[in-house]
PQR file of N, CA, C, O and H, with PARSE charges and radii, in Angstrom:
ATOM      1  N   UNK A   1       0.846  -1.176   0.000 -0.4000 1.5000
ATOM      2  CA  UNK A   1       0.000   0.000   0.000 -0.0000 2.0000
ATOM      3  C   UNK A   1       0.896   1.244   0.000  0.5500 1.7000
ATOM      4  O   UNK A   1       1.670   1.427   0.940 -0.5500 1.4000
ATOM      5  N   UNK A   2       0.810   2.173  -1.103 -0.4000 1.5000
ATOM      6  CA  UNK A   2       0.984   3.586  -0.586 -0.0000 2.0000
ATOM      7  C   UNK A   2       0.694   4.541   0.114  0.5500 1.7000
ATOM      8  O   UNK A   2      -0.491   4.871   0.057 -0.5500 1.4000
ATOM      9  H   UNK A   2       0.181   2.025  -1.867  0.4000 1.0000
ATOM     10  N   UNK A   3       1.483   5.248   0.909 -0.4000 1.5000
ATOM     11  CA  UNK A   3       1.231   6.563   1.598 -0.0000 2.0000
ATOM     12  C   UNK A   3       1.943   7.500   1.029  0.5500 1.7000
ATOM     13  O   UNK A   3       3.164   7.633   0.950 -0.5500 1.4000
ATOM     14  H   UNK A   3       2.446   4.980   0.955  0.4000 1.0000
ATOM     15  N   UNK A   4       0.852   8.307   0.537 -0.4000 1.5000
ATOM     16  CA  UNK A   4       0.986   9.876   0.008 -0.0000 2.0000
ATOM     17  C   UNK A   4       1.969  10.526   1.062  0.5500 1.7000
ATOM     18  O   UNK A   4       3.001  11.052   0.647 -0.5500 1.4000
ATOM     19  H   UNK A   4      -0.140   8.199   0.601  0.4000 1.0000
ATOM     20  N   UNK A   5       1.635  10.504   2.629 -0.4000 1.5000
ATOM     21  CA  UNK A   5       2.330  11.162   3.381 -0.0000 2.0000
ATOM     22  C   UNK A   5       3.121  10.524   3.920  0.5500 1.7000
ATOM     23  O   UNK A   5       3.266  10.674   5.133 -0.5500 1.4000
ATOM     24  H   UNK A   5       0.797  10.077   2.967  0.4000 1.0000
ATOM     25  N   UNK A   6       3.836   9.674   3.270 -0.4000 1.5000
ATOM     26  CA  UNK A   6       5.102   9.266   4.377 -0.0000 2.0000
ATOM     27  C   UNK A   6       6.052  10.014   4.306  0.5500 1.7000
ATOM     28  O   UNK A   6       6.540  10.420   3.252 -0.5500 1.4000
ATOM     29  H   UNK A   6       3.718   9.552   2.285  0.4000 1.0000
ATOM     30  N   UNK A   7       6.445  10.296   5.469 -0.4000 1.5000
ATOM     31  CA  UNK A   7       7.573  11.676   6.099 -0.0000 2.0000
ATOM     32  C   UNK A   7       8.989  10.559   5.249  0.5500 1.7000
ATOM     33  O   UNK A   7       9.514  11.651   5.028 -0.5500 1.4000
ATOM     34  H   UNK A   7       6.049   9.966   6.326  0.4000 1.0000
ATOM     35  N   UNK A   8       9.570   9.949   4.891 -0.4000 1.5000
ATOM     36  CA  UNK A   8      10.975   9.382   4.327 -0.0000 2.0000
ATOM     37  C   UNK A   8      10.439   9.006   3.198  0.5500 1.7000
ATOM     38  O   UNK A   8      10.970   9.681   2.316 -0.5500 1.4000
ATOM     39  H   UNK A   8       9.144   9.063   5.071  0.4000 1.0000
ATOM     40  N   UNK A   9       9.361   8.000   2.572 -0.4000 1.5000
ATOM     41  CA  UNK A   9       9.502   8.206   0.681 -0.0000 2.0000
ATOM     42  C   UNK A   9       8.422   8.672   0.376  0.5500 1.7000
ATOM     43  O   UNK A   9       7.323   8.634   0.929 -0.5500 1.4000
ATOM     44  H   UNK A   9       8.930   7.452   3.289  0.4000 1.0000
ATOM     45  N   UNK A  10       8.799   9.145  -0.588 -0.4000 1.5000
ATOM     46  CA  UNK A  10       7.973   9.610  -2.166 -0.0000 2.0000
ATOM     47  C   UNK A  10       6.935   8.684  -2.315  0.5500 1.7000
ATOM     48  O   UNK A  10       7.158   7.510  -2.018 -0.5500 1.4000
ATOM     49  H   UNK A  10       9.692   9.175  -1.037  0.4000 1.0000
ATOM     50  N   UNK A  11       5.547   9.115  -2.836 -0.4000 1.5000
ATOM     51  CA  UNK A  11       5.020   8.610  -3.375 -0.0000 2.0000
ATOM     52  C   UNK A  11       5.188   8.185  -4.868  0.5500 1.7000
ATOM     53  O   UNK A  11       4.267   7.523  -5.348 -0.5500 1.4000
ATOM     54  H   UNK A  11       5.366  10.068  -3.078  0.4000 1.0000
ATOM     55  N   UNK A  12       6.411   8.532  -5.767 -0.4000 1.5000
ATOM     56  CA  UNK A  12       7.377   7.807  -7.121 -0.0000 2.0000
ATOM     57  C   UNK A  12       7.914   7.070  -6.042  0.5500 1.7000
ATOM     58  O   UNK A  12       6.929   6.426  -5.680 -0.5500 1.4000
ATOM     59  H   UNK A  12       7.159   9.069  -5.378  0.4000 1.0000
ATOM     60  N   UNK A  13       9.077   6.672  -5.112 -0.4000 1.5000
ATOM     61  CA  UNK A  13       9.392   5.839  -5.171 -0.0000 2.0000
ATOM     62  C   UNK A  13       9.033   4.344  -4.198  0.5500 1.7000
ATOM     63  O   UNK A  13       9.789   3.373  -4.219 -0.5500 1.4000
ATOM     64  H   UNK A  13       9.877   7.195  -5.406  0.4000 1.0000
ATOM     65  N   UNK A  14       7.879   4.389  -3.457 -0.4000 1.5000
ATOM     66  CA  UNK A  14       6.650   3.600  -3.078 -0.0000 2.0000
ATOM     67  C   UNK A  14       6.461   2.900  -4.290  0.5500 1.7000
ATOM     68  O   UNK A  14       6.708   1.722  -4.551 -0.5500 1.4000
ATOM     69  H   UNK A  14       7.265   5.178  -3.440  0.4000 1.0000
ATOM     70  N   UNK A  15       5.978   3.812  -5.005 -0.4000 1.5000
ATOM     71  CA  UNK A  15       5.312   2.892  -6.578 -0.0000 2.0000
ATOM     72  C   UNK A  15       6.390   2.258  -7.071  0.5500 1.7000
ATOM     73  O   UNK A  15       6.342   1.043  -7.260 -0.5500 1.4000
ATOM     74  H   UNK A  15       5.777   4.768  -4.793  0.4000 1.0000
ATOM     75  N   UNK A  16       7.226   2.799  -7.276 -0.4000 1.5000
ATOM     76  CA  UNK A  16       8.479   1.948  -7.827 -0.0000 2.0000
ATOM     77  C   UNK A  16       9.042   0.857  -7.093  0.5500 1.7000
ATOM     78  O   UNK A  16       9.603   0.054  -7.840 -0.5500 1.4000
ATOM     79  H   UNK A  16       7.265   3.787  -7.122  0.4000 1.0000
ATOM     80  N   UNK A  17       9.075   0.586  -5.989 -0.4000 1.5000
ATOM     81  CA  UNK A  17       9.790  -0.355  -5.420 -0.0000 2.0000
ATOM     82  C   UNK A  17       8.234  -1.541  -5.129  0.5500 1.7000
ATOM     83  O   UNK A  17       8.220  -2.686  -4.677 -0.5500 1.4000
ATOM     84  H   UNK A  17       8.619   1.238  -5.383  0.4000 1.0000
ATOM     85  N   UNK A  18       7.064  -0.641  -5.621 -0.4000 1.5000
ATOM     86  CA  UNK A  18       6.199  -1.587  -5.599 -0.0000 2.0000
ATOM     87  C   UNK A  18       5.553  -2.548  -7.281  0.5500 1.7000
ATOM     88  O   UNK A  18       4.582  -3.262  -7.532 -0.5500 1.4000
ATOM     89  H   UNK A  18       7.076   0.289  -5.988  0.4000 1.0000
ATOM     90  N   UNK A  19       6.490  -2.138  -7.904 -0.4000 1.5000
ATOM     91  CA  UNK A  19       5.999  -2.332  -9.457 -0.0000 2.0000
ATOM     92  C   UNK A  19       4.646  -1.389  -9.826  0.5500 1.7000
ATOM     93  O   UNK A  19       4.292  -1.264 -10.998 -0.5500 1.4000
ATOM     94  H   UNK A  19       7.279  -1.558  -7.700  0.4000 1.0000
ATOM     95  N   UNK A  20       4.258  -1.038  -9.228 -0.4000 1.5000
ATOM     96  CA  UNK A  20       3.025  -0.153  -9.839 -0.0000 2.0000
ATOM     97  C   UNK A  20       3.428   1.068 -10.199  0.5500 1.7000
ATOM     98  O   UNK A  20       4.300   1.770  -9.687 -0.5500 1.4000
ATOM     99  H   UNK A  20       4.545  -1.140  -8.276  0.4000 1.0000
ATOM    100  N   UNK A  21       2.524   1.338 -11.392 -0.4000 1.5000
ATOM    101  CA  UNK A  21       2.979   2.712 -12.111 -0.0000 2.0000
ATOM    102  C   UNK A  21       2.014   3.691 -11.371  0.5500 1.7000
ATOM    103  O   UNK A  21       0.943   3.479 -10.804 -0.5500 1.4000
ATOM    104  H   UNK A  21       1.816   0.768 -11.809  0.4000 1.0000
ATOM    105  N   UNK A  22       2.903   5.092 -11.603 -0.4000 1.5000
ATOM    106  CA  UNK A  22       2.025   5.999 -10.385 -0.0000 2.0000
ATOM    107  C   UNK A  22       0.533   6.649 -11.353  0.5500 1.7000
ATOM    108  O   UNK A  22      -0.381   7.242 -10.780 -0.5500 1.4000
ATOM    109  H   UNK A  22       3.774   5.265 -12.064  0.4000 1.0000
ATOM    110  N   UNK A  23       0.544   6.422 -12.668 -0.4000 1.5000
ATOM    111  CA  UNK A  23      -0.539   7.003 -12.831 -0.0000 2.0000
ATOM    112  C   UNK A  23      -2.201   5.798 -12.563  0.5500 1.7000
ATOM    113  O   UNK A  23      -3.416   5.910 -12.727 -0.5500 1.4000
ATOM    114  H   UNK A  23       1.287   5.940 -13.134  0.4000 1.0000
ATOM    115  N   UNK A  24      -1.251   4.763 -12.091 -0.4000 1.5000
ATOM    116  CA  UNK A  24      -2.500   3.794 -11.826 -0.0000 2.0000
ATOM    117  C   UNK A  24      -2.893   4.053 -10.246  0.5500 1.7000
ATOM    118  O   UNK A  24      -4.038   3.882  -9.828 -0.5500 1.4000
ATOM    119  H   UNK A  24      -0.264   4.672 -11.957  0.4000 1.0000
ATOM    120  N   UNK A  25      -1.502   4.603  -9.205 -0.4000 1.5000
ATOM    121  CA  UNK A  25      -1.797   4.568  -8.158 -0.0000 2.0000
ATOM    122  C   UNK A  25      -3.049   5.974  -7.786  0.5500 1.7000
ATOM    123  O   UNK A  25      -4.006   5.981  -7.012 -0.5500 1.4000
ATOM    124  H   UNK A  25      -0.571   4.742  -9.545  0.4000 1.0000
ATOM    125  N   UNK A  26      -2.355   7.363  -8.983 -0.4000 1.5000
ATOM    126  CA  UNK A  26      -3.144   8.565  -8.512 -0.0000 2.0000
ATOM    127  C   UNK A  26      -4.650   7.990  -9.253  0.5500 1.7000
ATOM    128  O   UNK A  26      -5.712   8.514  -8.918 -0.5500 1.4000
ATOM    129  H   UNK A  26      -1.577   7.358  -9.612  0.4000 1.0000
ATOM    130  N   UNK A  27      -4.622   7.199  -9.979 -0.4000 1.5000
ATOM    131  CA  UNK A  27      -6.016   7.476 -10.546 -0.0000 2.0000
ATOM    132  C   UNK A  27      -7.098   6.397  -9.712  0.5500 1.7000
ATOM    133  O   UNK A  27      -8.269   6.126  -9.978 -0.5500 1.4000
ATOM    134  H   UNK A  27      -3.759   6.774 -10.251  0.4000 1.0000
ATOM    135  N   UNK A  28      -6.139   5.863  -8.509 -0.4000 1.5000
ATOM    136  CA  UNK A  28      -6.893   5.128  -7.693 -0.0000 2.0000
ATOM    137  C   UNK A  28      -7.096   5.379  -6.327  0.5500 1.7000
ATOM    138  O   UNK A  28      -7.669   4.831  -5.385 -0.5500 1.4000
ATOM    139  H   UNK A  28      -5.188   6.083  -8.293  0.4000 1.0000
ATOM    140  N   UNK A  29      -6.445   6.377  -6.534 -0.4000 1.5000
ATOM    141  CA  UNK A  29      -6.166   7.085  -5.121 -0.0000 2.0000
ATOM    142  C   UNK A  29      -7.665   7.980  -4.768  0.5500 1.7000
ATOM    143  O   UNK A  29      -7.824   8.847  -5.626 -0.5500 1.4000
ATOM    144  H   UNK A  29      -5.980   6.822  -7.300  0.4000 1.0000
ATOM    145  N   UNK A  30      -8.601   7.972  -3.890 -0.4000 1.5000
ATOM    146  CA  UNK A  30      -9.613   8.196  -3.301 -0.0000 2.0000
ATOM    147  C   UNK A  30      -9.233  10.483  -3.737  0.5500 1.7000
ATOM    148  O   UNK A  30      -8.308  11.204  -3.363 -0.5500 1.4000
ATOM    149  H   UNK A  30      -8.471   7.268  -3.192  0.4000 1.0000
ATOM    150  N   UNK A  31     -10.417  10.777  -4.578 -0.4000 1.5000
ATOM    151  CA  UNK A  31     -10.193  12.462  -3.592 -0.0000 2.0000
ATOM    152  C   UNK A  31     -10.616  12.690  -2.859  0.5500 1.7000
ATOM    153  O   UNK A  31     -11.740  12.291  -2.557 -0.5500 1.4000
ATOM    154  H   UNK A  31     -11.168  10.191  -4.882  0.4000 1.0000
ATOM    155  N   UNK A  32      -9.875  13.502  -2.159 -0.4000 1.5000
ATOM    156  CA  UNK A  32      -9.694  14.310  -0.730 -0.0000 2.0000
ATOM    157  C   UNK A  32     -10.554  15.884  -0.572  0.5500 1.7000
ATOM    158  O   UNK A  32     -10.943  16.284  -1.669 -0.5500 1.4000
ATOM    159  H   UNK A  32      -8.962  13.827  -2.403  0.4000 1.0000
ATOM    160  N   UNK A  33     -10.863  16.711   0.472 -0.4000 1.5000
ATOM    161  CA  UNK A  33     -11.427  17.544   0.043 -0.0000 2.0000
ATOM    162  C   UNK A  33     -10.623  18.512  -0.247  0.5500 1.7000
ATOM    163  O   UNK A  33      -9.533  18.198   0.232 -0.5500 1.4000
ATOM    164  H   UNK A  33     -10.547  16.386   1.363  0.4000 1.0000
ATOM    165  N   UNK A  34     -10.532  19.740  -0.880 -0.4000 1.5000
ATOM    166  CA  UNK A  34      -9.857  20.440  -0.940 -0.0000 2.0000
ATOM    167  C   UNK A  34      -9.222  21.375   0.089  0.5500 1.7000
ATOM    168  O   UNK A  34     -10.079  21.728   0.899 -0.5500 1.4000
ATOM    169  H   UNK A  34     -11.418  19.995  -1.269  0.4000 1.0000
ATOM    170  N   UNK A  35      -8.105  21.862   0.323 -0.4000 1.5000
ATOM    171  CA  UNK A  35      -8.229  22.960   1.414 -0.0000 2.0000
ATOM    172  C   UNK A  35      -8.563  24.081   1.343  0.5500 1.7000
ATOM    173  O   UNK A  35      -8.786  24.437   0.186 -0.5500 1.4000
ATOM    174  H   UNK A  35      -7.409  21.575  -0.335  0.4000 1.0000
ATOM    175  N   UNK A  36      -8.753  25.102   2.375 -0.4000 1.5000
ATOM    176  CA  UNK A  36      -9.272  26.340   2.363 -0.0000 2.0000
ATOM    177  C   UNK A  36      -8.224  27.170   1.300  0.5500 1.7000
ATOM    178  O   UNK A  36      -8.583  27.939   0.408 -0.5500 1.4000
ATOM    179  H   UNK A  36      -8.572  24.812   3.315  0.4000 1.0000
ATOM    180  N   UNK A  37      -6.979  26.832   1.615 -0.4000 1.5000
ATOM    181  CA  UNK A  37      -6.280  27.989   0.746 -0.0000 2.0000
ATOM    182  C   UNK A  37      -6.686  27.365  -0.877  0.5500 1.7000
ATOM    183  O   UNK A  37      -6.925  28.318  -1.619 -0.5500 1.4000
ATOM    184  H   UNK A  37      -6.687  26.207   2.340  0.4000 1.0000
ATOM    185  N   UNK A  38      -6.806  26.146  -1.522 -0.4000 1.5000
ATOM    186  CA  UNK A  38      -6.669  26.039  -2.647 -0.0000 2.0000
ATOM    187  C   UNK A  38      -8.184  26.271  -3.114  0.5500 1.7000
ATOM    188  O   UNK A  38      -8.502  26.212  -4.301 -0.5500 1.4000
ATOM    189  H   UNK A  38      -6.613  25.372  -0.919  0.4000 1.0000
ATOM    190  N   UNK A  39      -9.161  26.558  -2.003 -0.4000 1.5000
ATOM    191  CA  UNK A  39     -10.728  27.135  -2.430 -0.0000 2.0000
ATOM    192  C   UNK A  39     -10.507  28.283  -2.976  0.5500 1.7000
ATOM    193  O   UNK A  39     -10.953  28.661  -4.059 -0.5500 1.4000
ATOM    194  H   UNK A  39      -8.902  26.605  -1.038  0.4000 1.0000
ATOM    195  N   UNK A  40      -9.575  29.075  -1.999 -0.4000 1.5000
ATOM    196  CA  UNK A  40      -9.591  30.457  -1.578 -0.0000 2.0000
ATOM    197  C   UNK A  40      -9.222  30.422  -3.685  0.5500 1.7000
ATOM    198  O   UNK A  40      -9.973  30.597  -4.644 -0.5500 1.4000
ATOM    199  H   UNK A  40      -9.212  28.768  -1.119  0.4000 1.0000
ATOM    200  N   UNK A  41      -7.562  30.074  -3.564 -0.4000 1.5000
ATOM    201  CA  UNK A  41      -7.464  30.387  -5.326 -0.0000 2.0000
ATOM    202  C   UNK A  41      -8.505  30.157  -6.476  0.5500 1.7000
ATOM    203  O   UNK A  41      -8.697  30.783  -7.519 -0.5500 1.4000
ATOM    204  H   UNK A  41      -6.951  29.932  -2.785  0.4000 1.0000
ATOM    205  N   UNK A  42      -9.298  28.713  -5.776 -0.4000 1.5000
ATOM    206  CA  UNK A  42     -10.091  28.596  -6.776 -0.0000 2.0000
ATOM    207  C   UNK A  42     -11.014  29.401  -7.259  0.5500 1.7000
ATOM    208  O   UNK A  42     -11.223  29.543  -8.464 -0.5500 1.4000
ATOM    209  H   UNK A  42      -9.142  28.205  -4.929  0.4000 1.0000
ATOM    210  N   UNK A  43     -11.652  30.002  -6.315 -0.4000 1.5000
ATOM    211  CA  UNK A  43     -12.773  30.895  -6.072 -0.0000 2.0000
ATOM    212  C   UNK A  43     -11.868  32.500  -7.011  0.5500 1.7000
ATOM    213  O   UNK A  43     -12.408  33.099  -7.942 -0.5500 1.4000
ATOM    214  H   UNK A  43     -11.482  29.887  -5.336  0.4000 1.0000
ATOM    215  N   UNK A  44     -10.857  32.762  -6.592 -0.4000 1.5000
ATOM    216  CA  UNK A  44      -9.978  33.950  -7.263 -0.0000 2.0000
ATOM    217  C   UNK A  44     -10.071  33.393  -8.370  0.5500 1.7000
ATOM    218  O   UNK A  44     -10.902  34.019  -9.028 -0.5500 1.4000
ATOM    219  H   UNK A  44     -10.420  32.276  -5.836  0.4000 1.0000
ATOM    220  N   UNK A  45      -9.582  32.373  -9.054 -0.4000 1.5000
ATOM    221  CA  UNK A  45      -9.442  32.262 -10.811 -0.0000 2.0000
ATOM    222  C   UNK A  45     -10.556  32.308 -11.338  0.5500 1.7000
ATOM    223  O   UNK A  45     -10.629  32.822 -12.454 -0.5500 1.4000
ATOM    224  H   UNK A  45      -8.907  31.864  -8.519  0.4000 1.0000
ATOM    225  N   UNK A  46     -11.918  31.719 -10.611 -0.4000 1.5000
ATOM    226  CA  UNK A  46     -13.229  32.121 -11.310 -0.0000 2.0000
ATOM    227  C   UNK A  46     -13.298  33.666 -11.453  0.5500 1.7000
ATOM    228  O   UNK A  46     -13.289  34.374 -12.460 -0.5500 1.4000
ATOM    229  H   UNK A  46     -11.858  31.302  -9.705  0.4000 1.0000
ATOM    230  N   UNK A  47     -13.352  33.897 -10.449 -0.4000 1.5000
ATOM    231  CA  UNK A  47     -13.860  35.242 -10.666 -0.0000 2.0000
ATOM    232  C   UNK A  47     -13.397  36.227 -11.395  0.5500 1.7000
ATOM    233  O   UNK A  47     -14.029  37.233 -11.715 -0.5500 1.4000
ATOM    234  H   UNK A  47     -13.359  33.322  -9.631  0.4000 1.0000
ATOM    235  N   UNK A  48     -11.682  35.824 -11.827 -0.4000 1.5000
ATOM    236  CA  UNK A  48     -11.189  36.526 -12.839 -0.0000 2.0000
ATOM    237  C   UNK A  48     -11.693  36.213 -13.995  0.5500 1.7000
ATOM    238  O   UNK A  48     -11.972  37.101 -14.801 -0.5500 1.4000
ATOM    239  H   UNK A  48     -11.168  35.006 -11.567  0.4000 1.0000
ATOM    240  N   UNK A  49     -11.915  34.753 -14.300 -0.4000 1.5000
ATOM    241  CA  UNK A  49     -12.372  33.835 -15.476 -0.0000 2.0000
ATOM    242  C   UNK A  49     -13.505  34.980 -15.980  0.5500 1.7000
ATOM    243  O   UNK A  49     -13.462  35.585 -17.051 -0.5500 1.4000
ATOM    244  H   UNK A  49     -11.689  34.032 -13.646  0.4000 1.0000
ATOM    245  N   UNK A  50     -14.555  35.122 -14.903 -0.4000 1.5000
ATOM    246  CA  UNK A  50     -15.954  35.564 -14.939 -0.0000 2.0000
ATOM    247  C   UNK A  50     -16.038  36.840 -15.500  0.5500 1.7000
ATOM    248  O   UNK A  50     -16.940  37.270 -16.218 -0.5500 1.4000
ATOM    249  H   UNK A  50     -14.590  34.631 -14.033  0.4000 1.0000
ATOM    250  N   UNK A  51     -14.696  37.606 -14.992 -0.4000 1.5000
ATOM    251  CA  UNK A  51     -14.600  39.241 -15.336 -0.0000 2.0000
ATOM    252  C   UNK A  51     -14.440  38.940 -16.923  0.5500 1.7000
ATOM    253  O   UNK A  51     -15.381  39.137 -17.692 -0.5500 1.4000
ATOM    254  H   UNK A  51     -13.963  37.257 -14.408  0.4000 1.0000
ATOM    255  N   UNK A  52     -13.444  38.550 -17.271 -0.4000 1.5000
ATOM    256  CA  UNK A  52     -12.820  38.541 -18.759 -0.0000 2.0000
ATOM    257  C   UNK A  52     -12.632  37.119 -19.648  0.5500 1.7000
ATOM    258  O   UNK A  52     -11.658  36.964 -20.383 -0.5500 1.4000
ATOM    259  H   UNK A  52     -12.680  38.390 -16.646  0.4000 1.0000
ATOM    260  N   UNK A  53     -13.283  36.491 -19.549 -0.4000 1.5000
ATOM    261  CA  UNK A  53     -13.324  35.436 -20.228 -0.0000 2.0000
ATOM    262  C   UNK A  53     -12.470  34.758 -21.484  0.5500 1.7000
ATOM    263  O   UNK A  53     -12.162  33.596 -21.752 -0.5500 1.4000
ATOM    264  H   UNK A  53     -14.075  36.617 -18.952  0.4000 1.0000
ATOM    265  N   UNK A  54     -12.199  36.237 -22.222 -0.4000 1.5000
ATOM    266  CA  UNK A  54     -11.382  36.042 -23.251 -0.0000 2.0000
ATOM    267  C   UNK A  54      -9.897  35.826 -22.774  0.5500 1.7000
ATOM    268  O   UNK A  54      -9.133  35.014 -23.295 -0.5500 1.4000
ATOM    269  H   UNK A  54     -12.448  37.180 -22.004  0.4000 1.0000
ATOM    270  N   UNK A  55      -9.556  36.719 -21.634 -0.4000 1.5000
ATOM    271  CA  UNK A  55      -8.269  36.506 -20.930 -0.0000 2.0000
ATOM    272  C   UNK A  55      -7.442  34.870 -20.989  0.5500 1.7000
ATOM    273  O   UNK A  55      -8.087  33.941 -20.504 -0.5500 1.4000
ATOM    274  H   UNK A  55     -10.177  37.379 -21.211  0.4000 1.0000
ATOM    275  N   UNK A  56      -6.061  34.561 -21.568 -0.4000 1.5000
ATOM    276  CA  UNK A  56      -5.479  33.996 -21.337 -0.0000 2.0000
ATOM    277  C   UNK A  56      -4.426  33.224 -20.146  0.5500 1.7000
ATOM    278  O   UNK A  56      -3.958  34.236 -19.624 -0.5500 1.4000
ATOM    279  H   UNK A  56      -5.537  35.316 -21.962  0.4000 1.0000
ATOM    280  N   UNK A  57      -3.976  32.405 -19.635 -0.4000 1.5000
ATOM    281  CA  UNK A  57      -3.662  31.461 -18.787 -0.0000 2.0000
ATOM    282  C   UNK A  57      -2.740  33.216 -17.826  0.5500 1.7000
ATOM    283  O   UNK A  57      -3.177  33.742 -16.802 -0.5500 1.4000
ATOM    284  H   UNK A  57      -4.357  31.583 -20.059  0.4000 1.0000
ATOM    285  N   UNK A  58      -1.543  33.654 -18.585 -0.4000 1.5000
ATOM    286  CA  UNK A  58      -1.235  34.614 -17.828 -0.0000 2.0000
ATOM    287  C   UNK A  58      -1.694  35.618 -17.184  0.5500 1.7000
ATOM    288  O   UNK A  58      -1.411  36.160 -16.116 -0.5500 1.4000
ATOM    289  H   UNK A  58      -1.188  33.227 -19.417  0.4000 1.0000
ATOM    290  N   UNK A  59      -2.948  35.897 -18.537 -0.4000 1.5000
ATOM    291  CA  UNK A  59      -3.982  37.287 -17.468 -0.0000 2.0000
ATOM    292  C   UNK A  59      -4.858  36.949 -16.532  0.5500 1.7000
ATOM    293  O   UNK A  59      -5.177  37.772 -15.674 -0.5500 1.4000
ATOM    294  H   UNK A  59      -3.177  35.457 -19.405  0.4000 1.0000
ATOM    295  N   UNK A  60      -5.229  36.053 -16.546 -0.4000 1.5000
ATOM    296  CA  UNK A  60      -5.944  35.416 -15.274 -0.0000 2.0000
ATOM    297  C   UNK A  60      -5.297  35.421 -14.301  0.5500 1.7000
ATOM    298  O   UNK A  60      -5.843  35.941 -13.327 -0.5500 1.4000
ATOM    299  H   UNK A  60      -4.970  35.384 -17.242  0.4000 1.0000
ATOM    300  N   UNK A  61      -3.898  34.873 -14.110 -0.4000 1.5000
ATOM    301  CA  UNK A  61      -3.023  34.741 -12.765 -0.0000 2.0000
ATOM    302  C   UNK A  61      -2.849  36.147 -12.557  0.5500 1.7000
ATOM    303  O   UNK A  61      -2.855  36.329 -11.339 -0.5500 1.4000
ATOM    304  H   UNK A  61      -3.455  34.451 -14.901  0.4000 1.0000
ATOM    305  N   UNK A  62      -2.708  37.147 -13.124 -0.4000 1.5000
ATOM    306  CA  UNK A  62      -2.336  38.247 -12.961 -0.0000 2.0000
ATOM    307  C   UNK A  62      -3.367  39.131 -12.336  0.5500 1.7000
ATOM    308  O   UNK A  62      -3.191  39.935 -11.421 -0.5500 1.4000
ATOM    309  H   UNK A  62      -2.703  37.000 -14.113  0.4000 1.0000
ATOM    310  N   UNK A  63      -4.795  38.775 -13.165 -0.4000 1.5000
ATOM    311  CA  UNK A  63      -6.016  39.507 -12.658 -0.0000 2.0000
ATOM    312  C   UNK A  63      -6.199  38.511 -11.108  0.5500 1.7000
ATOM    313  O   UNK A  63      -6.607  39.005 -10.057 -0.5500 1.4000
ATOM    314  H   UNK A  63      -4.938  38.122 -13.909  0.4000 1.0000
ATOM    315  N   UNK A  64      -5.807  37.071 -11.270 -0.4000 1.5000
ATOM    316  CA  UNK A  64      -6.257  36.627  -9.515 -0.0000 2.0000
ATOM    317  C   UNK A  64      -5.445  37.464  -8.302  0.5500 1.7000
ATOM    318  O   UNK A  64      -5.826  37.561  -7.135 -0.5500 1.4000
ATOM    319  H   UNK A  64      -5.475  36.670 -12.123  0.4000 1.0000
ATOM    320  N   UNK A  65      -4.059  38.122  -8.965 -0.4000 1.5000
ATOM    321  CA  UNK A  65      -3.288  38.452  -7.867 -0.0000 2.0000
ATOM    322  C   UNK A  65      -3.725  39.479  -7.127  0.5500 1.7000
ATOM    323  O   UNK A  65      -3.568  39.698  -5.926 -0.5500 1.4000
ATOM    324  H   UNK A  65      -3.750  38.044  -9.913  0.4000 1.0000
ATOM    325  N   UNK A  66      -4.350  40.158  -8.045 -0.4000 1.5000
ATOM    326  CA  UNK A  66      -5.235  41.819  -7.973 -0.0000 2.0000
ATOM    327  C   UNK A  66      -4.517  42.525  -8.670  0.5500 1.7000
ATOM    328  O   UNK A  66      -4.802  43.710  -8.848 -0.5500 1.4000
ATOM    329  H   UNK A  66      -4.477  39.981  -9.021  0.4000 1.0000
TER
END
């Protein structure tokens, strides 16, 4: 079994010393909820999204920063 959080390995090298490839492990791996800070951005990139729509990958980060 893998642990995402083990404090000494990687979740690459878990998978590796387990023969499993990691895109079988993430795509089996349960989601989690998100945290407050990565709401917080999410909620910022919409709302830039929402202002300007046409805006590209850079003006968005730029309009989320303020």
């Amino acid at each position: 079994m893998v642990e995402p959080q083990h404090p000494d390995i990687s979740a690459r090298r878990q998978c590796e010393l387990l023969g499993l490839n990691r895109a079988t492990f993430y795509r089996l791996m349960p989601m989690g909820v998100e945290s407050p800070e990565n709401l917080k951005f999410m909620r910022l990139i919409d709302e830039a999204y929402l202002e300007a729509p046409f805006y590209g990958s850079r003006k968005i980060q730029k309009a989320a920063r303020g």
